[in-house]
C-alpha positions in Angstrom: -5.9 44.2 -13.1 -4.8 42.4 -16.1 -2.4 39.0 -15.3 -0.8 38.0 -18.3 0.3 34.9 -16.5 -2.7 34.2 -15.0 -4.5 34.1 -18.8 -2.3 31.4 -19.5 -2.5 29.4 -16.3 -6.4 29.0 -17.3 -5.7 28.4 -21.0 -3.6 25.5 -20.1 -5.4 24.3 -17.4 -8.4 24.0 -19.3 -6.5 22.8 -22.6 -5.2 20.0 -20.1 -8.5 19.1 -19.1 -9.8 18.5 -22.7 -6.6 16.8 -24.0 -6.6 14.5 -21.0 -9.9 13.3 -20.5 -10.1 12.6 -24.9 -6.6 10.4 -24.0 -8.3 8.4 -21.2 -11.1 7.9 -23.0 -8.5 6.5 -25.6 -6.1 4.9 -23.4 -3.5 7.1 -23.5 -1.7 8.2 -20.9 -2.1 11.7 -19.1 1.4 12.5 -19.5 1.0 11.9 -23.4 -2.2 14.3 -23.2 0.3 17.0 -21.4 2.8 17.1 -24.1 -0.3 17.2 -26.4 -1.7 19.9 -24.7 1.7 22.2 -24.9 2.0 21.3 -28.8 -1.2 22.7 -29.1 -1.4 26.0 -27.0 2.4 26.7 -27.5 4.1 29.2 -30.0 4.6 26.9 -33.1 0.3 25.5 -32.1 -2.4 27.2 -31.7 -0.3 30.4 -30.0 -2.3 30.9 -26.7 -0.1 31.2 -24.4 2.2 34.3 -24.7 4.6 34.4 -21.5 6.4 30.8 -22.5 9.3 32.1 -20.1 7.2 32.0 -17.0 5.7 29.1 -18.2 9.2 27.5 -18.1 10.3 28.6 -14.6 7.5 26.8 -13.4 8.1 24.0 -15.3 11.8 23.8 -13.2 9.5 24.2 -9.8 7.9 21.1 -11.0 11.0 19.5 -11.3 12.1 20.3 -8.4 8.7 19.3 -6.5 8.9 15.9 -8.5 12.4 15.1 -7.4 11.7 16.4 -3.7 9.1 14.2 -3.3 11.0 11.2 -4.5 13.7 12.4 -2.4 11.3 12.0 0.7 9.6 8.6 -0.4 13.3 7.4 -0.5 16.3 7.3 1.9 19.9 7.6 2.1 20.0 4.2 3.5 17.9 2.9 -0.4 20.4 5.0 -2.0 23.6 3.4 -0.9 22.2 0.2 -1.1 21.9 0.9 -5.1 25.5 2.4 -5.2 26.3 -0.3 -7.7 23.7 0.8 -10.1 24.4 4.5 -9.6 28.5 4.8 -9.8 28.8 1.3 -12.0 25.7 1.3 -14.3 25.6 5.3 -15.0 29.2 5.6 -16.0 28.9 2.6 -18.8 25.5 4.1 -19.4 26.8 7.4 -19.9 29.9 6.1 -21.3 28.6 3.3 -23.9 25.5 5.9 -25.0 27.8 8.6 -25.9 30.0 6.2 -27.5 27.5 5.0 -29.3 26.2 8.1 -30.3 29.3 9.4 -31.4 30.4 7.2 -33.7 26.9 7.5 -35.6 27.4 11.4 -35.7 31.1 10.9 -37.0 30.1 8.1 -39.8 27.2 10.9 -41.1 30.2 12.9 -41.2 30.4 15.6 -38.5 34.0 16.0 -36.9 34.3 14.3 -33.3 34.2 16.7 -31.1 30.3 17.9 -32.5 29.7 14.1 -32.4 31.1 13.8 -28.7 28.9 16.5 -27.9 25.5 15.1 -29.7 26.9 11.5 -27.4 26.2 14.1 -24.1 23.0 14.8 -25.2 21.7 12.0 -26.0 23.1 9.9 -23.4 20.5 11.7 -21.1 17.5 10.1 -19.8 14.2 12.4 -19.0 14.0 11.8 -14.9 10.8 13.8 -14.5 9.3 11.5 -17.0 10.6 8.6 -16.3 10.2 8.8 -12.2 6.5 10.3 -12.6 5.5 7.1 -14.9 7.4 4.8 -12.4 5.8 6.1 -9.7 2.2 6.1 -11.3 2.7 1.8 -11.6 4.6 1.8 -8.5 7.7 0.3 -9.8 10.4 1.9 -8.1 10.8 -0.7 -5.7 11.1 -3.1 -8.0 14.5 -4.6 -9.3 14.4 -2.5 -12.6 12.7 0.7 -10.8 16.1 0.4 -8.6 19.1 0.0 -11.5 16.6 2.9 -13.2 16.7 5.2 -10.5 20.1 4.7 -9.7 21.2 5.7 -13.5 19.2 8.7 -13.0 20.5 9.8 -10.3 24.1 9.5 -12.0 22.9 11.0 -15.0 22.2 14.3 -12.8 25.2 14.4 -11.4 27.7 14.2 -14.5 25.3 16.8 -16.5 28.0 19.5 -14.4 31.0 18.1 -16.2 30.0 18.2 -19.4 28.8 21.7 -19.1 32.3 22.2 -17.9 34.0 19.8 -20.9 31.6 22.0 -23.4 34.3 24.9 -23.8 36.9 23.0 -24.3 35.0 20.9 -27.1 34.6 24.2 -28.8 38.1 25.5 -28.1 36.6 28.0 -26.9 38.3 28.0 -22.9 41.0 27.3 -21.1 41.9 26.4 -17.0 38.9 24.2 -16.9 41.4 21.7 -14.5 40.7 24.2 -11.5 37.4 24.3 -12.4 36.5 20.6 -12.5 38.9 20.4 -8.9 36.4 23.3 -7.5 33.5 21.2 -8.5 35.0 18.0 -6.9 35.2 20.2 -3.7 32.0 21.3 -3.9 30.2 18.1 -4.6 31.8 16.6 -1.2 31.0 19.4 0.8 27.3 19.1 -0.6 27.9 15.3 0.8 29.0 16.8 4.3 26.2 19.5 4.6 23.5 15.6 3.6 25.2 14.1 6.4 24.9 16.6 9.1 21.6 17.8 8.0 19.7 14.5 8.2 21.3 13.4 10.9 21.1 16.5 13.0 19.7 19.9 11.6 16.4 18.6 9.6 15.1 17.0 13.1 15.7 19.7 15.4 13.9 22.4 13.1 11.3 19.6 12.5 11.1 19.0 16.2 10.3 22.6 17.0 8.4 23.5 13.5 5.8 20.5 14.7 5.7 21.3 18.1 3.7 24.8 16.7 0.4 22.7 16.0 0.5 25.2 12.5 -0.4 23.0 9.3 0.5 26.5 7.7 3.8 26.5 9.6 4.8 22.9 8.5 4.2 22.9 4.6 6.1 26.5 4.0 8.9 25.1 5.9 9.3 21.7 3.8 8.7 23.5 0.5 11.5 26.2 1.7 14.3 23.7 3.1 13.5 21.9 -0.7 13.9 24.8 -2.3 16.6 26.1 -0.3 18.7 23.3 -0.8 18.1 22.7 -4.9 19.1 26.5 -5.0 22.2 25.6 -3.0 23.2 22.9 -5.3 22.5 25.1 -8.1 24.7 28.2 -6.9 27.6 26.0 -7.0 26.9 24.2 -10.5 25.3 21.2 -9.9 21.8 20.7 -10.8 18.7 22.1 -9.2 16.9 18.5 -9.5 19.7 16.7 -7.4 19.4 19.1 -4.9 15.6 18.7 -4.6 16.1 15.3 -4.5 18.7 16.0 -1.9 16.9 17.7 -0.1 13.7 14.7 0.0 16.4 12.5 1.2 17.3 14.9 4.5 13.4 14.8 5.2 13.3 11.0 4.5 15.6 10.3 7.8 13.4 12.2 10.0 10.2 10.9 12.1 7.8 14.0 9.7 8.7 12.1 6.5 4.8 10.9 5.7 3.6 14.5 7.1 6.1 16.2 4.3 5.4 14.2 1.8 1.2 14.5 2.0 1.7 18.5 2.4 3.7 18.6 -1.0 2.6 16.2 -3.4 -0.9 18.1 -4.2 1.9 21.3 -5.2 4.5 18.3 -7.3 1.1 17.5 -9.7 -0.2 20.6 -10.3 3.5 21.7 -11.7 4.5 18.5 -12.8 1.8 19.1 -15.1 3.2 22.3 -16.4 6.2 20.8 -17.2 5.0 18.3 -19.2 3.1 21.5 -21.0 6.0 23.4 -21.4 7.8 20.5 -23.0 5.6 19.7 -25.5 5.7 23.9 -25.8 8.9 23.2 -27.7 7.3 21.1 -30.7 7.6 22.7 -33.7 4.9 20.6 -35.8 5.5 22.4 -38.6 9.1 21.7 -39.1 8.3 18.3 -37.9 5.7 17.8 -41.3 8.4 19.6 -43.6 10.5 16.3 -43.0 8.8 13.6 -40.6 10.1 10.6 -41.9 13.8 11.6 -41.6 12.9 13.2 -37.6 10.5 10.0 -36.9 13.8 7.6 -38.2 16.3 9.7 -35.9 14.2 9.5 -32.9 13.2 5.6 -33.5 17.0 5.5 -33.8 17.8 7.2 -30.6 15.4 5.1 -28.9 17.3 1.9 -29.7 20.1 2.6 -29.1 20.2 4.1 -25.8 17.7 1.0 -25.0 20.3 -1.4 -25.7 23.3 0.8 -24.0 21.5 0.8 -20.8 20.0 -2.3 -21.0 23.7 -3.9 -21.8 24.5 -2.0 -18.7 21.8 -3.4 -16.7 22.9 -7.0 -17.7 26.3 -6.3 -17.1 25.8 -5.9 -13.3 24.2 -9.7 -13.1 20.8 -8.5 -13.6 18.2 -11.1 -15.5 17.7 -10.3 -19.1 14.0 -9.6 -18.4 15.0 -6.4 -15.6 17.2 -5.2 -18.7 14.6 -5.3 -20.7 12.6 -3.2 -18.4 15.1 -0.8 -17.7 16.9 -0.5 -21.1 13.0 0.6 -22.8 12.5 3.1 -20.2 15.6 5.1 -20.2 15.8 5.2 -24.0 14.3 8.7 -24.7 16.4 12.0 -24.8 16.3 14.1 -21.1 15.3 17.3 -20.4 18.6 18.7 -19.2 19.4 18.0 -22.8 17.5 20.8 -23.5 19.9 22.7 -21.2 22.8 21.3 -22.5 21.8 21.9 -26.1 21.6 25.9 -25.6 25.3 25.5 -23.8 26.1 23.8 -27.2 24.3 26.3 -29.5 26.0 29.0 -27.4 29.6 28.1 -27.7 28.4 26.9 -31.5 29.0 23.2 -31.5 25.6 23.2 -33.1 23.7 25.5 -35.7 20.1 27.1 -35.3 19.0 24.6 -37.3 20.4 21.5 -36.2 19.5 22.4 -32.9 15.2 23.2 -33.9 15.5 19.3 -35.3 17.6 18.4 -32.2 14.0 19.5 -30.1 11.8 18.1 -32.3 13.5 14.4 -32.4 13.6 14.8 -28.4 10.3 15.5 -27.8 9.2 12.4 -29.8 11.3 10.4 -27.6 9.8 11.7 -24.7 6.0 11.2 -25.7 6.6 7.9 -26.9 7.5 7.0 -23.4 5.1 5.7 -21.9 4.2 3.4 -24.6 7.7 1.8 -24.7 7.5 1.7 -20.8 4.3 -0.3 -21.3 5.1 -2.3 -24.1 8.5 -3.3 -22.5 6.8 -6.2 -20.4 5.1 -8.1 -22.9 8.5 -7.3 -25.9 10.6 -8.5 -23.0 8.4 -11.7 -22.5 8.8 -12.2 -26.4 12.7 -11.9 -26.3 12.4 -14.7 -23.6 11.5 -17.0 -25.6 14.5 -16.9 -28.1 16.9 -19.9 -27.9 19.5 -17.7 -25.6 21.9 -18.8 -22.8 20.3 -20.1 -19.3 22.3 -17.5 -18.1 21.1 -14.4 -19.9 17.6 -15.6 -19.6 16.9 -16.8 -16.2 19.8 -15.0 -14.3 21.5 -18.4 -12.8 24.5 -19.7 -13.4 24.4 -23.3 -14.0 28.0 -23.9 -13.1 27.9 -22.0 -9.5 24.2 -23.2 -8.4 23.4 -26.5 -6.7 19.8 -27.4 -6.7 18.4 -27.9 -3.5 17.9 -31.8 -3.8 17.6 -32.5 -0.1 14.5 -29.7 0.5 10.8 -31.4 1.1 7.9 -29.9 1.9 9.7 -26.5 1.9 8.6 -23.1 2.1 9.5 -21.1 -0.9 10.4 -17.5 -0.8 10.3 -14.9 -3.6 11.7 -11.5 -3.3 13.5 -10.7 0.0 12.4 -7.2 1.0 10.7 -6.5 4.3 8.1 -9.2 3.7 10.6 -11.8 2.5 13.0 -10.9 5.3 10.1 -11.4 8.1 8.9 -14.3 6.7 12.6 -16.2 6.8 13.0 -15.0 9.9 9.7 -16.1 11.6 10.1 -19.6 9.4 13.9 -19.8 10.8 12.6 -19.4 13.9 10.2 -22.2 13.9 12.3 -24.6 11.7 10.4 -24.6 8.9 12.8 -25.2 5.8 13.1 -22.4 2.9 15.0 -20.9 -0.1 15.0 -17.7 -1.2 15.1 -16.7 -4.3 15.8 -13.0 -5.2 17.0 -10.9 -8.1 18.9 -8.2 -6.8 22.7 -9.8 -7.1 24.2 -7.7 -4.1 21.8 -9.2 -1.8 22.0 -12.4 -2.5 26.0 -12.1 -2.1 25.3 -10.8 1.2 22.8 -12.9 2.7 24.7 -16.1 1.5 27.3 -14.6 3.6 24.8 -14.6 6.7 23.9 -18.1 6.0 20.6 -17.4 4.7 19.8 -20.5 1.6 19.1 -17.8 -1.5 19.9 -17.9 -4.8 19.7 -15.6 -7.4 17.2 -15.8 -10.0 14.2 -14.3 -11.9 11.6 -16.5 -10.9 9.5 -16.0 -14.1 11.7 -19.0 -15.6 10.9 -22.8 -14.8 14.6 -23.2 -14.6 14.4 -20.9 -11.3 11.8 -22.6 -9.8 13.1 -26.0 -10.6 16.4 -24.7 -8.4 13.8 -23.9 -5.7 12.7 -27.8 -6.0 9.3 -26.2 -6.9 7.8 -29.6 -7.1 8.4 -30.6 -3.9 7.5 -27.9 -1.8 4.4 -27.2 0.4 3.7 -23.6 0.2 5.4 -20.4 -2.1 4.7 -17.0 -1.1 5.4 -14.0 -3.8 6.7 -10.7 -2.1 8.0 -8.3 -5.3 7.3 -5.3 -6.5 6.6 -6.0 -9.8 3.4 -6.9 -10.7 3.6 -7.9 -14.3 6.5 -10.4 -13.0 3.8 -11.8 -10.3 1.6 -12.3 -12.4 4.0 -14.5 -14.8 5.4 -16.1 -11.6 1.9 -17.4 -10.2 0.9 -18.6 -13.8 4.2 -20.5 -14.2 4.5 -22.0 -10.6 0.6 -22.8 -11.0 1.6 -25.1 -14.4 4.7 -26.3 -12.6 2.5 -27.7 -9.3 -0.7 -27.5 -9.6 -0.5 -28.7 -5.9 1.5 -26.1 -3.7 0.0 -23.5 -2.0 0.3 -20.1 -3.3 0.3 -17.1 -1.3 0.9 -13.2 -3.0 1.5 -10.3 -1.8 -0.1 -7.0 -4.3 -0.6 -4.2 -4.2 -3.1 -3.3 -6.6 -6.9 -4.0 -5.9 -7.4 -4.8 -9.3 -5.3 -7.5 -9.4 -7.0 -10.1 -7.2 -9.1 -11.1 -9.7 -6.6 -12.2 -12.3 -4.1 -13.8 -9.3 -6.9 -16.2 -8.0 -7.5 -17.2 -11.7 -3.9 -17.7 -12.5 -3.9 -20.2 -9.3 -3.1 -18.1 -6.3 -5.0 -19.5 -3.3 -3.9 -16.4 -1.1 -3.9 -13.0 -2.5 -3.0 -10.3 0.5 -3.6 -6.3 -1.2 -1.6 -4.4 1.4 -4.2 -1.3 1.5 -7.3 -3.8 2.5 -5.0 -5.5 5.0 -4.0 -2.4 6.8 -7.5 -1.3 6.7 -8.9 -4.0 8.3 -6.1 -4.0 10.8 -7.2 -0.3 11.8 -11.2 -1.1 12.1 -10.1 -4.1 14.6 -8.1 -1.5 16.7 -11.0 1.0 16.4 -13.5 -2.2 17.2 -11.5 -3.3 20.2 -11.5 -0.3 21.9 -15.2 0.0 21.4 -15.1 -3.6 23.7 -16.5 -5.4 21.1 -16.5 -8.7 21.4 -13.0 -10.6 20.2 -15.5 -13.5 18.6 -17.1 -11.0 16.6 -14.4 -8.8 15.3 -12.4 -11.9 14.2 -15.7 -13.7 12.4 -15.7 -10.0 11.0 -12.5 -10.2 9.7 -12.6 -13.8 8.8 -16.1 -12.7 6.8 -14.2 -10.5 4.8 -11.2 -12.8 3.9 -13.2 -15.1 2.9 -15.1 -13.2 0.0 -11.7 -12.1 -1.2 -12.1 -8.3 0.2 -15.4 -8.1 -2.1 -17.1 -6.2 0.8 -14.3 -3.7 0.9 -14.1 -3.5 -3.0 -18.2 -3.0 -2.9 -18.6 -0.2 -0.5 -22.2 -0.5 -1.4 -22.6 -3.8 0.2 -23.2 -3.8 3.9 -22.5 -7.0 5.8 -24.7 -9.0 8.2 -21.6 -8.7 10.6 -21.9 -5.3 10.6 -25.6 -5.5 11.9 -24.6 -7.8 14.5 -22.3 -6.2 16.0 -24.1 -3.3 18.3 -21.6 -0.9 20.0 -23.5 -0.9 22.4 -20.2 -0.5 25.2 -20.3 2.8 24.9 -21.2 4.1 28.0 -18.7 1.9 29.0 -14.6 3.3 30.3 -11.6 1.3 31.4 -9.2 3.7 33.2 -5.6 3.3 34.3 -5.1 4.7 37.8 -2.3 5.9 39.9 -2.6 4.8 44.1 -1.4 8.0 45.9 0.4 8.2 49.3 -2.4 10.4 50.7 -5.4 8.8 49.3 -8.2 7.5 51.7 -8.2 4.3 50.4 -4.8 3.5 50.9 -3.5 0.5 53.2 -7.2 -0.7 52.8 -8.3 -4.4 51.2 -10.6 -4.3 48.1 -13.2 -5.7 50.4 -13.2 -3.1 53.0 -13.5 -0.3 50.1 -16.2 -2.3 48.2 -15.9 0.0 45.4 -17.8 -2.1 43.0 -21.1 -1.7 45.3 -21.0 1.6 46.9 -19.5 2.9 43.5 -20.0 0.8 40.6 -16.4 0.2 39.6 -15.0 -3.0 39.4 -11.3 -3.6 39.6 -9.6 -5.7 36.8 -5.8 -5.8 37.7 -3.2 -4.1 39.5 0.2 -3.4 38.3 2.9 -3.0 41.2 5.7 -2.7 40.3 6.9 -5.6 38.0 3.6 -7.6 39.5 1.2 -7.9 37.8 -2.3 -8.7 39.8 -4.9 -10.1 37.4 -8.6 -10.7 38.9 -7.3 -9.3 43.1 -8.3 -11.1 45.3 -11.0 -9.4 48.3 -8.0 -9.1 50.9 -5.6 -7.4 48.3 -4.6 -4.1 50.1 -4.3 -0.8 47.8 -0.7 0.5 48.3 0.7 3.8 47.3 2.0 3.7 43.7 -0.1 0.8 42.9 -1.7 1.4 39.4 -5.3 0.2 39.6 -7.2 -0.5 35.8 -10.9 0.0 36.1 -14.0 -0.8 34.8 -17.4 1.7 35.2 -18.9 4.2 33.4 -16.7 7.4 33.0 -18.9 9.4 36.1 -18.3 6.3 38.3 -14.5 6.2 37.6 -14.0 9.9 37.8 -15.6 9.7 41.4 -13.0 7.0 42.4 -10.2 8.6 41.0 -10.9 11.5 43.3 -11.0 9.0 46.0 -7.9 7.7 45.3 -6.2 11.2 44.6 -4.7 10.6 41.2 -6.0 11.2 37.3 -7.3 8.6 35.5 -5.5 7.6 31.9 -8.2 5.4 30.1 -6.7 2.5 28.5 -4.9 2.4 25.3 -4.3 6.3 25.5 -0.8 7.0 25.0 0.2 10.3 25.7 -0.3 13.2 23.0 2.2 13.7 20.0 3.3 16.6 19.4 1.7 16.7 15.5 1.1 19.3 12.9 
């Protein structure tokens, strides 16, 4: 049977695979090789794919994936803490974009309410691009990652209203005041339903979903309740990519978060992909060569701008300069609900056939340039630095309201204060060790001064920052953020600033170990070796091995900065010395029954380590604790005995003794999918 579809799928696919691996070979990036690919198999390409409708409706289930997935990797708890960012910074974004925008349109000399329009469109941000790229260089933790998401997320939300303001831009409707109230009750019940579902509905279905033991079960029911919910949010007029992500967030509050998220995201690439193709689908080269100076100048306009709105808007909420940076060049191309927008527009004829062709042609170069101004934006940012500009602007304090820390000595110095940073204050509070904090996120700092933590607010990047730390004077500095361009700036400059403190970082990228202990680090922690080697000491001590040899082990690898973790190939002497060779070896937990023979009876009388070959390492009773009994301790009902013997021996004596034996460290099973 002949699959139209299906023809296309593999023409893509294996497009994609071409186009991609030419672009790493090259250094591009894979999204760039998407949009390539869909230029070149679309209709105004090469023409080899016929069905670009079904193409597109996948595209949206990529969407929808990529937002869900975010969704889950987020929570609601993240998403109120960058309020700020997403009811502040996307209405100036919006605002001072269209603004912008509009008064360009009106001085080329189209009448305002086409140039208003135009502002909409362009005052859109791509989130499927955007997201996928900070995701890929794990950014959205970071300072800029957070005012970019939160714009986003905003930018989702008001794409409703100016569907609904379209008419009236076109005098082409009336009564849109009921419509825009009907909206406003929608939106809060959609707020309402969140609530209740994460905190209620999402973990019972879970509950009983997982109980099933069904992998099957599991991943059709997440991919249904994201579904389900970005078709709910689209039924009543918002978009389907807030409801996805909507929907990631109800999943993020529950205990099957990490079990979600690994059953999806093979699905979110393979039509994330897609979308990308179907984008670059809407190219139309040969327009683009009839005039490419005039499209290249409109789009390198575009890009400006909107990198400067949002970046103003970043600065505006008491971000450093440098996070502005970040955030203004990757927000600065046009969005894919533009695209949606633009047919509303065409439709209601605030804009011709033929503006709107050059309208998707000057969009898609926004988009596949990107990832190139995401990747450029650290080292053009680093160049703006260096421009004679206020202490302010640059480094994010304000001279007038911060005090340096004159009296600290010998201090601990703390950057960044997520998880790490918080544990870290605590455990140094704890054992009066002194510390500042410095940290860039302005809403925590107000907060924490509050609590009477000493922070400060700063991008530690800056010798001005440090210098407020009293850098010079302090004993150790440990680097907890999210940003790894920034850390690597920050270990350089703190390095040139005192040769002498200690440096410890925290990164997550293997890669980067090298280049940290070169630019001065003396401690560089990668969190994925760390939790590994936190796992194989688990494994290793319930093997019984030896505590001397797993921490030389550990200590072995440390030491060699993870080399024999990077090198798989290696093997380590450690490794030969240390023979499992425990087996044969069981340490049970028993339960004393009433009607057991043994009970009432000293360990002496019972002998059970020579008539059985089980020796007896401590009884609990109660809240007593019996290490090493002594030969006249009596067994007494309830007592829980913990054994030693091979697992025949201690089966044997937990017949005796009437109970079942739980071997140590077993906790009981989970219910798991």
């Amino acid at each position: 049977m002949h699959i139209p579809l299906l023809n296309d799928i593999i023409i893509i696919f294996g497009l994609a695979i071409a186009v991609i691996y030419i672009c790493h070979k090259i250094n591009l990036p894979s999204v760039v090789g998407l949009l390539i690919t869909g230029v070149l198999a679309g209709p105004h390409g090469w023409g080899l794919v016929n069905d670009v409708k079904s193409v597109d409706a996948m595209a949206e289930l990529g969407i929808i994936l990529l937002l869900f997935t975010i969704g889950i990797e987020f929570s609601i708890r993240e998403l109120l803490r960058i309020k700020k960012s997403v009811f502040l910074g996307g209405v100036l974004q919006v605002l001072f974009t269209s603004l912008a925008t509009m008064l360009i349109v009106i001085r080329i000399g189209y009448h305002w309410n086409i140039a208003l329009f135009m502002g909409f469109l362009v005052s859109l941000s791509s989130t499927a691009i955007v997201l996928k790229l900070m995701q890929d260089r794990s950014e959205i933790d970071s300072p800029h990652g957070r005012n970019i998401l939160g714009i986003l997320i905003f930018q989702d939300i008001i794409i409703i209203p100016m569907m609904l303001l379209t008419p009236i831009l076109a005098h082409a409707a009336g009564g849109t005041g009921e419509s825009i109230l009907l909206l406003i009750v929608e939106m809060l019940l959609v707020l309402v339903f969140l609530y209740v579902s994460a905190r209620w509905v999402a973990p019972f279905i879970f509950h009983h979903i997982a109980r099933q033991r069904s992998r099957e079960l599991f991943l059709i029911s997440t991919v249904t309740m994201g579904l389900a919910v970005a078709w709910l949010t689209s039924s009543i007029g918002l978009s389907l990519s807030l409801g996805a992500f909507l929907a990631g967030l109800i999943i993020s509050e529950s205990e099957y978060n990490h079990q979600a998220l690994v059953s999806i995201l093979p699905f979110r690439d393979v039509f994330t992909s897609i979308f990308f193709v179907s984008v670059g689908m809407l190219f139309n080269a040969a327009e683009f060569l009839h005039n490419p100076l005039a499209l290249a100048g409109a789009a390198l306009l575009i890009l400006v701008v909107k990198a400067i709105a949002a970046g103003g808007v970043v600065l505006s909420l008491g971000f450093p300069l440098r996070t502005a940076i970040l955030a203004g060049l990757a927000l600065n191309q046009v969005g894919e609900f533009s695209f949606i927008l633009s047919r509303v527009g065409l439709e209601y004829q605030l804009l011709s056939q033929e503006f709107y062709q050059l309208f998707i042609i000057v969009s898609v170069l926004t988009m596949a340039l990107t990832p190139f101004s995401i990747g450029l934006s650290p080292r053009l940012a680093q160049a703006l630095l260096r421009l004679p500009l206020p202490a302010k602007t640059r480094t994010g304090i304000d001279q007038h309201l911060e005090s340096p820390h004159e009296h600290l000595n010998d201090h601990l110095v703390i950057i960044g204060f997520g998880i790490n940073g918080r544990n870290l204050a605590r455990a140094a509070s704890a054992t009066n060790i002194p510390y500042v904090i410095i940290e860039m996120n302005p809403d925590v700092v107000k907060q924490e001064r509050c609590n009477g933590e000493p922070i400060f607010f700063g991008d530690a990047i800056h010798p001005e920052v440090l210098q407020q730390a009293n850098i010079d004077t302090a004993r150790v500095v440990v680097v907890a953020i999210s940003d790894a361009a920034a850390t690597n700036r920050i270990v350089d400059m703190i390095h040139r600033t005192n040769p002498q403190v200690h440096i410890i970082v925290r990164t997550r990228y293997v890669q980067d170990i090298g280049e940290l202990y070169s630019l001065g680090a003396h401690d560089v922690i990668p969190e994925e070796f760390e939790t590994s080697i936190e796992i194989f000491t688990l494994v290793l001590k319930k093997y019984l091995i030896p505590k001397v040899d797993i921490d030389g082990f550990v200590a072995e690898i440390r030491a060699d900065g993870y080399e024999m973790l990077r090198s798989m190939s290696r093997k380590s002497p450690t490794f030969h010395d240390i023979k499992l060779h425990c087996h044969d070896a069981e340490i049970a937990n028993i339960r004393v029954e009433g009607s057991s023979v043994l009970v009432n009876q000293t360990l002496a009388d019972i002998d059970l380590r020579n008539r059985y070959g089980v020796s007896v390492l401590l009884i609990q009773r109660g809240n007593e604790t019996i290490i090493n009994p002594a030969a006249d301790t009596v067994l007494q009902p309830e007592d829980q005995a913990v054994l030693l013997g091979t697992p025949d021996c201690v089966s044997q004596v937990t017949r005796l003794l009437g109970a079942s034996a739980t071997p140590m460290g077993t906790r009981p099973r989970l219910e798991a999918v």
